[in-house]
N, C-alpha and C positions, 0 to 999 in steps of 0.2 A: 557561205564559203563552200565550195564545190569538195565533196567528199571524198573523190578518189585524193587528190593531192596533201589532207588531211593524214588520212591511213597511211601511204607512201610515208609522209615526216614520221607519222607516229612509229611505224617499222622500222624507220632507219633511227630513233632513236633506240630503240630497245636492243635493236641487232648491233649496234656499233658502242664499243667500251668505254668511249670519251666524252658521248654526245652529251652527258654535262656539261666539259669543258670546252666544247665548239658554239660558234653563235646557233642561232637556231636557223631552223627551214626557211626560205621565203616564202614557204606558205602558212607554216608556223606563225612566223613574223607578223605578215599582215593578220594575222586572227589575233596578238597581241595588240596589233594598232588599234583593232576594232575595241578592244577591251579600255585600250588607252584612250582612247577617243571618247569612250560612251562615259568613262568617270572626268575627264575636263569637261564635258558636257554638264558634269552633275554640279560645277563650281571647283575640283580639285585643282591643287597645284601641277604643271605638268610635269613637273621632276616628281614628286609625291607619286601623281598618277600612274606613272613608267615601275616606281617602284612597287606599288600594293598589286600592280596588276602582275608583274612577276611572280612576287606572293604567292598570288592567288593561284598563277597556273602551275607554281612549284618552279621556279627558276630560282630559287632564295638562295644559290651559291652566288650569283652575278648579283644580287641586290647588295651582299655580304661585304664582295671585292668593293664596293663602289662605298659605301658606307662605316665599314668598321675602322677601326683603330687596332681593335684587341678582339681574341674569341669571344672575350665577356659581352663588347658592345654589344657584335653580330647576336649571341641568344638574347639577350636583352632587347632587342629591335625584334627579335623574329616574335619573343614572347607578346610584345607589346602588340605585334601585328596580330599573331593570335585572337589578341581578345578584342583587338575591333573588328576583327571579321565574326568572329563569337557575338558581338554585341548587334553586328548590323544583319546576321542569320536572325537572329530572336526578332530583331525590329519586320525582318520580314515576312516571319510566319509568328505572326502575337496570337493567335487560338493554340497552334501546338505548344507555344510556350507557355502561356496561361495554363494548360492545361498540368505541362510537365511541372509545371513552380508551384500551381499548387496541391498534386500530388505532392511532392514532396514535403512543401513545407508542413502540410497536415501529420506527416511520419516526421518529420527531424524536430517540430512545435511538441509534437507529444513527446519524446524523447529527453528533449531537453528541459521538459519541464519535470519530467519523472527522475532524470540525470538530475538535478536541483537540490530536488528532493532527496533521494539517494544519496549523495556528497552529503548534504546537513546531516544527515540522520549515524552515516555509516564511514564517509572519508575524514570529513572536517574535524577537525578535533572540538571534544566539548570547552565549553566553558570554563576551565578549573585550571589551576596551574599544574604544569607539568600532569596533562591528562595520563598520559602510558603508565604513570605509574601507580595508577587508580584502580581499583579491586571493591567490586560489591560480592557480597557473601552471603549463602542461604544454608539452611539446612538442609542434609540426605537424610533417610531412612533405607535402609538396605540397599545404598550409592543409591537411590530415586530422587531429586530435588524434590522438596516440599515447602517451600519456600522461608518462613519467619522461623528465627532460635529462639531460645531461651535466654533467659536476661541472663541465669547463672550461668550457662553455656557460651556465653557471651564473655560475661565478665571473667570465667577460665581459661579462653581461648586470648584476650587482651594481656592477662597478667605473663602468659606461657610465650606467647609468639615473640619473633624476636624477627622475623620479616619485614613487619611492617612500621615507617616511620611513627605512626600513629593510626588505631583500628577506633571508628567508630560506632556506634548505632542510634536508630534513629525508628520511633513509629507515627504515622500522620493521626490528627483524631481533629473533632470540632469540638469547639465549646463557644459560651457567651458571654460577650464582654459585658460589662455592665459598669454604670455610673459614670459622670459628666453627662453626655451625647446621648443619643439614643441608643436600647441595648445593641447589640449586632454579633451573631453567630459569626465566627471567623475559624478559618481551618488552620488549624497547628499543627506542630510536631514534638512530639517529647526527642531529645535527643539527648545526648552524652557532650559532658563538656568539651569535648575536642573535635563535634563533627564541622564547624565551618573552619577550624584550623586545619585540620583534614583534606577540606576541599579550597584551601588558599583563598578564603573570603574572610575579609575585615570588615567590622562595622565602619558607619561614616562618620557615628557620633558612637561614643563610648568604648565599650569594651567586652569583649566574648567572656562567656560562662567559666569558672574559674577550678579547678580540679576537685576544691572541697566543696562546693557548691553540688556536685553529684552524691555526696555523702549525706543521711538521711536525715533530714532534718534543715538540710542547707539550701533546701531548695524553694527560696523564696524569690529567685528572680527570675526574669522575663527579658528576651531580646524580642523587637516589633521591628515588621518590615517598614521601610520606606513610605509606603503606602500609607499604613495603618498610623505611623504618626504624620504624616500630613490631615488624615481624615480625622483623628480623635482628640488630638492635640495641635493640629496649625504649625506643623512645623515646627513649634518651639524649639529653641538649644536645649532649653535647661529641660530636659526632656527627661534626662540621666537621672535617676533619684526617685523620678511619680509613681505615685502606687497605679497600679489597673487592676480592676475588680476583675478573675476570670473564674467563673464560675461560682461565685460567691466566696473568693479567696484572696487575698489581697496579694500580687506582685508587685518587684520592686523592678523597674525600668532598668538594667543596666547598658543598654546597648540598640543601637539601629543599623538595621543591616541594610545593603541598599538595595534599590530596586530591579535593577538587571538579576539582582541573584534568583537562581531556578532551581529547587534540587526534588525530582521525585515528585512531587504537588506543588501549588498554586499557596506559598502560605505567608502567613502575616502572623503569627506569633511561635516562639520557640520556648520552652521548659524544659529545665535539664528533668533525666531520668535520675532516678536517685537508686544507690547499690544496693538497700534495702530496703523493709518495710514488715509490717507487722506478719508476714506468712512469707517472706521470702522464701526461706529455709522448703518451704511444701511445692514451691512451682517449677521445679530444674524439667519438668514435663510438659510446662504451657508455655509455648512458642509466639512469641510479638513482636519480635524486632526484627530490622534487618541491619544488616550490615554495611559499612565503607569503609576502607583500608587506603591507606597510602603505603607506599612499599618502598624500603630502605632504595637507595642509590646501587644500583647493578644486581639488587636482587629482581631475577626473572615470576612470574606471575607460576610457576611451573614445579620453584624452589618453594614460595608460599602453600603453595599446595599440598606439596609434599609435608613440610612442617605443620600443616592444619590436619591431615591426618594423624601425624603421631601424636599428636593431643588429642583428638577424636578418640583415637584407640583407648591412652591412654582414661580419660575422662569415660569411656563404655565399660575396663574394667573396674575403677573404683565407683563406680554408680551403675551397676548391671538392671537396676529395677527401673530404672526411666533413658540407660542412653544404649540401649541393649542396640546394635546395628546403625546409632544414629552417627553421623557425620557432616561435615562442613563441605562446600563446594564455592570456589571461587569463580569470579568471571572477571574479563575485560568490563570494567565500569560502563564504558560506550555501550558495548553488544549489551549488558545488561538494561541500560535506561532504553534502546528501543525497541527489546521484548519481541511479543508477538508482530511486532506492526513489521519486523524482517520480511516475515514471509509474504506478507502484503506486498511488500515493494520490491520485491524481484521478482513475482509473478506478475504483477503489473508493468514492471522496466521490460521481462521478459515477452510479453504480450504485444507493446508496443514497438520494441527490436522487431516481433514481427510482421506487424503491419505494415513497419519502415520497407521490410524486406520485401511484402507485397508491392507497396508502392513501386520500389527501385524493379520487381518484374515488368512492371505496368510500363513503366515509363522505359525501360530496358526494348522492351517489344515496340512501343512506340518507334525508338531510336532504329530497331533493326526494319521496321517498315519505310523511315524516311530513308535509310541507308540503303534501301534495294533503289528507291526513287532518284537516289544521287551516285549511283553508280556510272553513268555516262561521265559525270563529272568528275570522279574519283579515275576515270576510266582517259580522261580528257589530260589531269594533270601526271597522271605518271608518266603518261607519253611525252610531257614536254619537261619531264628530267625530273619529277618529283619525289625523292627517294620514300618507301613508303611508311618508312617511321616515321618521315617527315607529316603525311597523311593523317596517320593512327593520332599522330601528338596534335595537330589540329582538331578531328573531329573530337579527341577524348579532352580538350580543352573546353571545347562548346561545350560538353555536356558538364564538367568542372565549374563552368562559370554557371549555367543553367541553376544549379546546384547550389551553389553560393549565394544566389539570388533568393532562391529558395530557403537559404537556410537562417539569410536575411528575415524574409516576411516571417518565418518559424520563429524566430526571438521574438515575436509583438504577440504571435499563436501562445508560445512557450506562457508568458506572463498570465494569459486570460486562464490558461489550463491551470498554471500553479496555482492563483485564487482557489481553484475551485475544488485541487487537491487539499489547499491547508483548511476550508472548510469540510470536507468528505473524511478527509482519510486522516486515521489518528496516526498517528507519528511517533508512537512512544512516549516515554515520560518527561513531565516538563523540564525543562534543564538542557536539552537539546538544541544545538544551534537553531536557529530561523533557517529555512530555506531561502538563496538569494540569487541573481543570474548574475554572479560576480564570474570572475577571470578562468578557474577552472569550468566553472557550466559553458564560458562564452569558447573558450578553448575544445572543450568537446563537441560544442556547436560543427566549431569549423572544423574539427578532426572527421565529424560524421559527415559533414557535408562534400567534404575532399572525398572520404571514402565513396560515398554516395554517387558522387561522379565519376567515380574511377571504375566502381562498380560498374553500372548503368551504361558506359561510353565504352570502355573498351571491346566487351565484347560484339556491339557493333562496328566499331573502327576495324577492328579486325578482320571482319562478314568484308565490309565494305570495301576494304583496298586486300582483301585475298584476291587476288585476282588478274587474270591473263590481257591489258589495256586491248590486245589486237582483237582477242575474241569480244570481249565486252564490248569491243566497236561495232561489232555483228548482230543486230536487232535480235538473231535467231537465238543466242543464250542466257538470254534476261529471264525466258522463263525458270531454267535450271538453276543461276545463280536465285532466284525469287525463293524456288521450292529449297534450300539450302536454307536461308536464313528463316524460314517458317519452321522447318524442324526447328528451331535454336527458340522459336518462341514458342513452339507447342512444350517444348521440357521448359520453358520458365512458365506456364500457363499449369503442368502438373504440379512443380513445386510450388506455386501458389496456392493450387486446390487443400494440397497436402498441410501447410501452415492453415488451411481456413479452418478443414477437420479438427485440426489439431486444437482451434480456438474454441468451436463449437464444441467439442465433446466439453473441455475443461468449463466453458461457458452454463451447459446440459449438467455439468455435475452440483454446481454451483446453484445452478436453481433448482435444481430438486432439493439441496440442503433449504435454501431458503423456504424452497414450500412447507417441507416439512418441518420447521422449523414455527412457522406460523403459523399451523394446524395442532403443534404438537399439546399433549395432554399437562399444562401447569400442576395440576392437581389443587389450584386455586381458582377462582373467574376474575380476572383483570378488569371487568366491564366498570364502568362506572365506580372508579376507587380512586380518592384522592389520599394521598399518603405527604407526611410533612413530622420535621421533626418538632420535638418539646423538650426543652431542658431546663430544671430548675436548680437554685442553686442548695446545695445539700445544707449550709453557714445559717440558711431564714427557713428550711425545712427540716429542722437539724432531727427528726422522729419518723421512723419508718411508716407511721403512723399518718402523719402530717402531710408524708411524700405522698401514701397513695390516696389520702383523701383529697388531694388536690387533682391527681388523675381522673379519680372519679367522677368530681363535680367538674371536670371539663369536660369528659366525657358525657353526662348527661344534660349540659347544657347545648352541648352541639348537637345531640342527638334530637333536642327540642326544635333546633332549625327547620323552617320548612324545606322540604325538597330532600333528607337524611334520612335513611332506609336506616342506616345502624352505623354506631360506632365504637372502637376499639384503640385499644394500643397494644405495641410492642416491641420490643428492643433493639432486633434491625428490621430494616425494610426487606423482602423478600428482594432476589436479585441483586437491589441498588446495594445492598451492607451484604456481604460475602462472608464465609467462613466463623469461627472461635469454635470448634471443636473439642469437647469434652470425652475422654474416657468413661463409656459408661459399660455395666457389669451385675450381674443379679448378685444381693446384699450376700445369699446363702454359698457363693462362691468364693473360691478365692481371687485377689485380684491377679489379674490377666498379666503376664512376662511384658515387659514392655516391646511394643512392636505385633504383639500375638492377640491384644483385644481388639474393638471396633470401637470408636469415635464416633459421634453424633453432635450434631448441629444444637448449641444451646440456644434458647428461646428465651426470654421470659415475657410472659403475654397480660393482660388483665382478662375479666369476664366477657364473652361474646366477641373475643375476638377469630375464631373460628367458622361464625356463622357469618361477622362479615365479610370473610375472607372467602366464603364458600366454601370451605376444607370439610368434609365430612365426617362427623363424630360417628364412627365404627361402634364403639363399645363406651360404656362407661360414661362419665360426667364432659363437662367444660367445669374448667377453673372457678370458683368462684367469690362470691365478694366476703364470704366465712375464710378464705383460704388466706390469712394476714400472718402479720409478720411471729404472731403467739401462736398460733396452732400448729400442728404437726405437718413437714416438707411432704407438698405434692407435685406430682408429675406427669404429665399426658406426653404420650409414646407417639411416633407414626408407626405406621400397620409395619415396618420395614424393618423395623427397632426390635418392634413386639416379636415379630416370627423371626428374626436372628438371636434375639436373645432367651425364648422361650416355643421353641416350633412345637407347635402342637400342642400348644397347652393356653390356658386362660391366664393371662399377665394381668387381673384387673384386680388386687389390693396385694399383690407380691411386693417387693422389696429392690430398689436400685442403689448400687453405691455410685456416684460421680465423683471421678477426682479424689478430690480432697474433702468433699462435700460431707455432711450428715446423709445417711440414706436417705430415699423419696419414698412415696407410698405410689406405686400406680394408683390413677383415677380415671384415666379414660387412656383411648385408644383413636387415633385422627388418621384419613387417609393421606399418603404420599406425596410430595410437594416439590418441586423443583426449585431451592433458596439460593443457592450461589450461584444462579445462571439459567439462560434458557437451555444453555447447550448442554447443563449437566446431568447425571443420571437423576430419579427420584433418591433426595440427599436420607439418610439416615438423620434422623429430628425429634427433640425432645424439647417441650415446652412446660415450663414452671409459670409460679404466679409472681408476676411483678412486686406484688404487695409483700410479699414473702422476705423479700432481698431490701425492699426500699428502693425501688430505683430510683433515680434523678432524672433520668435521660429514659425517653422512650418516644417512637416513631408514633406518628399518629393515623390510624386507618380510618378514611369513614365511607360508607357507601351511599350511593346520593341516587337520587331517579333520572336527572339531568347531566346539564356537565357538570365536572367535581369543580372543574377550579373558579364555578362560578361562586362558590362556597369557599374560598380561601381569604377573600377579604373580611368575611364575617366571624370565620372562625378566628381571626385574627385582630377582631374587635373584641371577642371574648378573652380571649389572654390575656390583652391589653387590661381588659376591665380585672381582670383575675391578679395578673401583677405583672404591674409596665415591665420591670426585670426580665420578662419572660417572652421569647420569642417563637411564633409561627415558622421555624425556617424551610425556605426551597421549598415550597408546595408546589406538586408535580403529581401528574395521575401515572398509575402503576401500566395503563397505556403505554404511555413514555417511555417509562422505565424500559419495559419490555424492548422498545423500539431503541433506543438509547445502546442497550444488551448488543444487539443485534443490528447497529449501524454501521459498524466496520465490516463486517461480514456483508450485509446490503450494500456499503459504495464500491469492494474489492465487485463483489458478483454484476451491480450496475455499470462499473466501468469495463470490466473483461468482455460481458455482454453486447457493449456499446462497439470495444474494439472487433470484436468478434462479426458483428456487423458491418463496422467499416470493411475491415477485413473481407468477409463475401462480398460486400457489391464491390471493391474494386476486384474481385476473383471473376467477380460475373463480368468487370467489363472487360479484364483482360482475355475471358475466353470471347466476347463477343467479339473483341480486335481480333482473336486468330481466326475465327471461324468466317466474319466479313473480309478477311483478308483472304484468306483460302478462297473462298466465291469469287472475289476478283480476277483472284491468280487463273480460275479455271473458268472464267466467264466464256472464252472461248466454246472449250471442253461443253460445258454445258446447251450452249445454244444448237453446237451440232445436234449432241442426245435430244434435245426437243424436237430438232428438224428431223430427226430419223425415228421418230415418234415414243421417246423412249417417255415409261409412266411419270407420275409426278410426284408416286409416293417413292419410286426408285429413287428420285433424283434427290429429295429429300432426305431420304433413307443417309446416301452418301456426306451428307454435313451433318446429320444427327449422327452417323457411327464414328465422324471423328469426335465429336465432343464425346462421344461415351468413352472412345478407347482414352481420351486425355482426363476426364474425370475418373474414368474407373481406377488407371494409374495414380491419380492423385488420392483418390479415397484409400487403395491399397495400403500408399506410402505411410498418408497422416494417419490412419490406423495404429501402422504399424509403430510408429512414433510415439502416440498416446499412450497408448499400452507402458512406455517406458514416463511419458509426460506428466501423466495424472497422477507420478506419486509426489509432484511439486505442490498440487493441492490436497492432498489427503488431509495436512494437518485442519483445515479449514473445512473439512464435510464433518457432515450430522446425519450418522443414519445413513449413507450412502456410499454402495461399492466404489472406489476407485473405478474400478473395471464395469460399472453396470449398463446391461447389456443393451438398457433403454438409450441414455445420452449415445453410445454408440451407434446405434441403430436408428436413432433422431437424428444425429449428425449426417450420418449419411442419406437416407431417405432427403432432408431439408435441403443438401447443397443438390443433390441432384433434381430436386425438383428445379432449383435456381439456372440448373446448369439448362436444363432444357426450356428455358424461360430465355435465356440467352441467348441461345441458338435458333431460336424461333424466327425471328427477323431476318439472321442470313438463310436460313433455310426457305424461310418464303420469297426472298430473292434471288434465291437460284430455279428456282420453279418460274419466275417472273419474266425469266430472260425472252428477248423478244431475238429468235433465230435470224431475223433476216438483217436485223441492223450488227448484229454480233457477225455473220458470214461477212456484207457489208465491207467492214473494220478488217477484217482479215483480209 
């Protein structure tokens, strides 16, 4: 179609006020026919054909007149038109759409699978009846959270309150079952007769624990999970009434609870707490329970709070020597059972928002490079009456749909990531919904993916039809509108840069914890240590006597093993068993105000377990096999204990009081250990002799030259031969353990890491699009400067100095950001500044090295240009 007659319609439509409402040009006209023509050609209806190709040039008021009934129909047709011209754009360029779909669905799959997760842990309601109005409770020390109360603080605070429907407690422990089946270690929970009424759980057979049944002496019954009587009993009915030997004690079966129930642990037998015992009256200072409340009808979580202080106070004045500053603290039940693993999951939901947000640059830049390529077109339909909302609401539909497509394949993404989070990432305590891709996850699917397009398409749509149809009919201003919409991508190219800093530094901080985290000084050697528990029952070793000569001779029978460097026991596992902290204080003192002394870590060990643990004996003895339950209380210090409680002086046959205890005798002195965690400081620890107390229960250490757990089947035919009763449980090397410690902290820092990755190479390719696009634009420009002999390092120079000005801006910005970003990870570093100046100075140095790795390419093809085929084209 001959141009000048094109221009002329095109002029007389824009210059004239109606030209909507008049037919079109005859020369208009015949370039519709052509369009008409070329779709009956493809098979179209020719009424159909007349219609889409009006569409298509933006006639859609005369498609309107000819077709509607009502306004509704007409949007309704125009939409429907929309998305098959949406559908047959994508059919015609499948690389750019492949590209854009799966840019995207990589950012809205991760999203919605972190979304999933997020909803189970924090929107969904728990599993409980009437969840809102559930309260777990811990104790403060000078308002500090310290976690577990006192059973008497407990039982004061239950008789006082007047908030809550019913205040429970509850502490997890193991023991082993014994008689019928084979033995088997099962994890329980002591609780109070009203913790599953509490939490709106009925048994399926029987009946929950009965009020006097907590009173001392009453506590001869036992609720069993679901589980536990399918595996020990078959299901029986008559289930209700059978004794079960638990730790050589006889309980009476009252009740089966069913299997979905989850509260806090994984557990299969329940035992009431009983309100006393032969020292009650001496422990209102030893902290073991925790708490759950159910809260009267309209009383607010806010009102309990309040009330649990004035009993706090109360309860601090009439007991000054053990509640001196202590207090209660309530929580939201929910935010309590998923703990630490919060901050997990909004630093990772937030990580992945930004990836999303790189993608949507990427694929944004894209759009505005096909949007400079479709501007004749864009430039074609306003001239033939195309209002340019009309336009905007097209191209930002294509990208809409593009998007949905994308958000499509992102649900089948979404499912593979989920797996992969509910193996990596803890979740908090069990009891927590399952994560699921039900109706909410699938709803926010399509919320992000609508926004994702609306994002992504408008601001193109807009570049796109800004614009004057007469001039953009003039070959000579495509340059100028080109350099317009590349500004629009070099600022989505900085704020890219800017989100990649920002991942790397927090990524940088994350593994410096982890390094040092796996270097750091245990004050033990992990190497080659298999650890496993031993429990006997007290009923068939009923002599302190009995108990430790049975340690004994297991211990030197295992120690006969080939391949067993040494062995030992002791009370908890380092790490794996956390906390029981004792009051301790020199005898010649007086005891310490409560809140004003130092706590230490109680131990109770056998002989040589020191040496296989590697801990160094400083001063003084190891425990020994003279040190039983007749002779006089000993006790080995760590070095941390010794110089807090005696600086400067020799602790080795002075005097300690613990607790409630008889004083100890110092006997030695051990170096510093890290027990409750890898991440914690070197604990304050005191170790006594097992034989002393009589334990029942004790961990078992053994050091081996090989692998330890090749030694776990044997040590485990040893027991067996010793007494079937008695079980090898969870044999695990202190390897493990360590890594176990320190697994949630390794998937948060491997997945940040991973995104932080993604994250720069799509940064790198959206700088490579601007930078190859910029070459394009100025290919011209270029080929002259070679023809007029200009260097090769100038010309280069000019594509390396835009990527610096666009990186340096983006380093600036994410800088600047991080500095406020990095305190979302603080609570997750070890050892490492917020602000250190290394991950900062790595972040930048690393993307810059990236950036000029990107620009390498266009740079070497504007040096490449060949002057005569570029003048040539001109």
């Amino acid at each position: 179609m001959p141009l000048f007659p094109l221009i002329k319609g095109t002029f007389r439509a824009l210059t004239q006020p109606n030209a909507q409402e008049r037919e079109l040009d005859e020369e208009l006209q015949s370039y519709l026919e052509l369009l008409v023509a070329e779709k009956i050609k493809d098979g179209m209806e020719p009424g159909r054909a007349r219609r889409e190709a009006l569409m298509e040039l933006g006639g859609a008021e005369q498609v309107k007149d000819s077709v509607r009934d009502s306004q509704h129909g007409a949007a309704l047709e125009s939409l429907i038109w929309d998305l098959r011209f949406a559908l047959r754009a994508m059919r015609k360029a499948p690389g750019f759409t492949f590209v854009v779909v799966l840019t995207l669905a990589l950012g809205i799959g991760a999203n919605t699978a972190l979304f999933s997760t997020v909803n189970a842990a924090l929107i969904r309601d728990i599993p409980y009846d009437d969840p809102d109005r559930l309260a777990a409770g811990e104790k403060t020390q000078d308002r500090t959270p310290q976690g577990s109360v006192s059973r008497l603080d407990y039982f004061d605070l239950n008789d006082s309150a007047v908030s809550f429907e019913g205040l429970a407690a509850y502490v997890p422990h193991q023991v082993t079952v014994t008689g019928g089946a084979a033995p088997e270690v099962v994890r329980m929970m002591f609780a109070t007769w009203n913790l599953l009424p509490v939490l709106g759980t009925d048994p399926i057979v029987g009946r929950h624990f009965l009020r006097e049944e907590e009173l001392e002496g009453g506590s001869g019954s036992a609720l069993i999970s679901e589980g536990l009587w399918q595996r020990r009993f078959g299901g029986d009915a008559d289930v209700v009434g059978r004794a079960l030997d638990v730790d050589g004690e006889s309980r009476i079966i009252v009740g089966v609870i069913p299997a979905e129930f989850r509260f806090m642990a994984d557990v299969d037998l329940w035992l009431p707490i009983e309100r006393g015992d032969f020292f009650i009256d001496r422990k209102r200072d030893s902290h073991s329970l925790r708490m759950v409340g159910r809260l009267k009808p309209g009383v607010t979580l806010a009102q309990a709070q309040s009330e649990a202080d004035a009993i706090a106070a109360a309860l601090e004045k009439r007991y000054p020597d053990t509640n001196a500053g202590k207090g209660f603290i309530l929580y939201d039940l929910q935010r309590f059972m998923v703990g630490e693993a919060r901050i997990s999951l909004f630093l990772l939901m937030a990580t992945t928002a930004m990836v999303l947000l790189i993608a949507c640059g990427n694929v944004a830049g894209l759009l505005l490079a096909r949007g400079q390529v479709r501007l004749p077109e864009m430039a074609m339909r306003s001239a033939l009456g195309a209002p340019r909302k009309r336009l905007v609401r097209q191209l930002v539909t294509e990208s809409v749909f593009m998007t949905l497509v994308a958000g499509c394949v992102g649900i089948g993404l979404a499912i593979v990531f989920q797996k992969l989070l509910l193996q990596l990432l803890p979740l908090g305590r069990p009891g927590l919904p399952e994560p699921a891709l039900d109706t909410p996850v699938l709803l926010f699917t399509l919320i992000v993916s609508i926004l994702a397009g609306a994002a992504v398409g408008v601001v193109p749509a807009l570049r796109a039809t800004s614009l004057n149809p007469w001039e953009q009919l003039k070959t000579v201003s495509k340059i100028s509108e080109g350099r317009k919409s590349n500004r629009m991508r070099n600022l989505l190219v900085v704020a890219q840069v800017a989100i990649s800093v920002v991942l790397l530094i927090g990524s940088g901080l994350l593994i410096q914890t982890m390094t040092r985290l796996t270097t750091v000084d245990l004050g033990f050697d992990p190497e080659n240590l298999l650890m496993g528990g031993i429990g006997i029952r007290g009923s068939v070793y009923d002599t302190p006597d009995q108990r430790s000569t049975f340690f004994a001779t297991l211990v030197e029978r295992i120690e006969a093993l080939p391949g067993v460097v040494q062995a030992s026991t002791i009370s908890k596992i380092p790490i794996a068993s956390p906390y029981m902290d004792w009051l301790i204080w020199p005898a010649d003192q007086p005891k310490p105000a409560y809140g004003e002394g130092r706590n230490a870590l109680a131990r109770f060990a056998m002989p040589g377990y020191f040496e296989t643990m590697g801990i160094p004996i400083l001063k003084g003895r190891d425990i020994e096999r003279t040190d039983t339950h007749d002779s006089g209380r000993v006790i080995i210090l760590s070095e941390a204990v010794a110089e807090g409680l005696f600086p400067g002086q020799d602790p080795i046959g002075r005097m300690v009081n613990i607790d409630w205890n008889d004083p100890y005798e110092i006997v030695g002195i051990v170096g510093n250990a890290r027990l409750d965690g890898v991440r914690s400081e070197f604990d304050w620890a005191m170790y006594m002799s097992a034989a002393q107390i009589g334990a029942t229960s004790q961990a078992l250490a053994v050091k081996t030259v090989e692998d330890p757990l090749l030694l776990a089947e044997p040590i485990r035919g040893i027991v067996r031969d010793m007494d079937r009763d008695v079980v090898f449980s969870e044999p695990t090397t202190m390897a493990a353990i360590i890594e176990d410690d320190m697994s949630s902290l390794r998937t948060v820092t491997t997945a940040l890491g991973l995104l932080a990755g993604i994250a720069l190479l799509l940064t790198s390719i959206g700088l490579y699009g601007v930078l190859s696009y910029h070459v394009n634009l100025r290919i011209g420009e270029f080929g002259i400067r070679i023809a007029l002999g200009a260097p090769t390092r100038k010309l280069m120079a000019l594509v390396v100095e835009r990527s610096v000005r666009m990186v340096s801006a983006g380093l600036a910005l994410g800088v600047v950001v991080s500095v406020f970003g990095t305190r979302m990870v603080q609570g997750l570093l070890f050892e490492t500044d917020p602000l250190d100046p290394v991950a900062f100075l790595g972040a930048a140095v690393f993307l810059g090295a990236i950036a000029m790795v990107a620009c390498a390419l266009p740079a070497w093809r504007a040096v490449r240009v060949n002057p005569v085929e570029v003048l040539r084209k001109e």
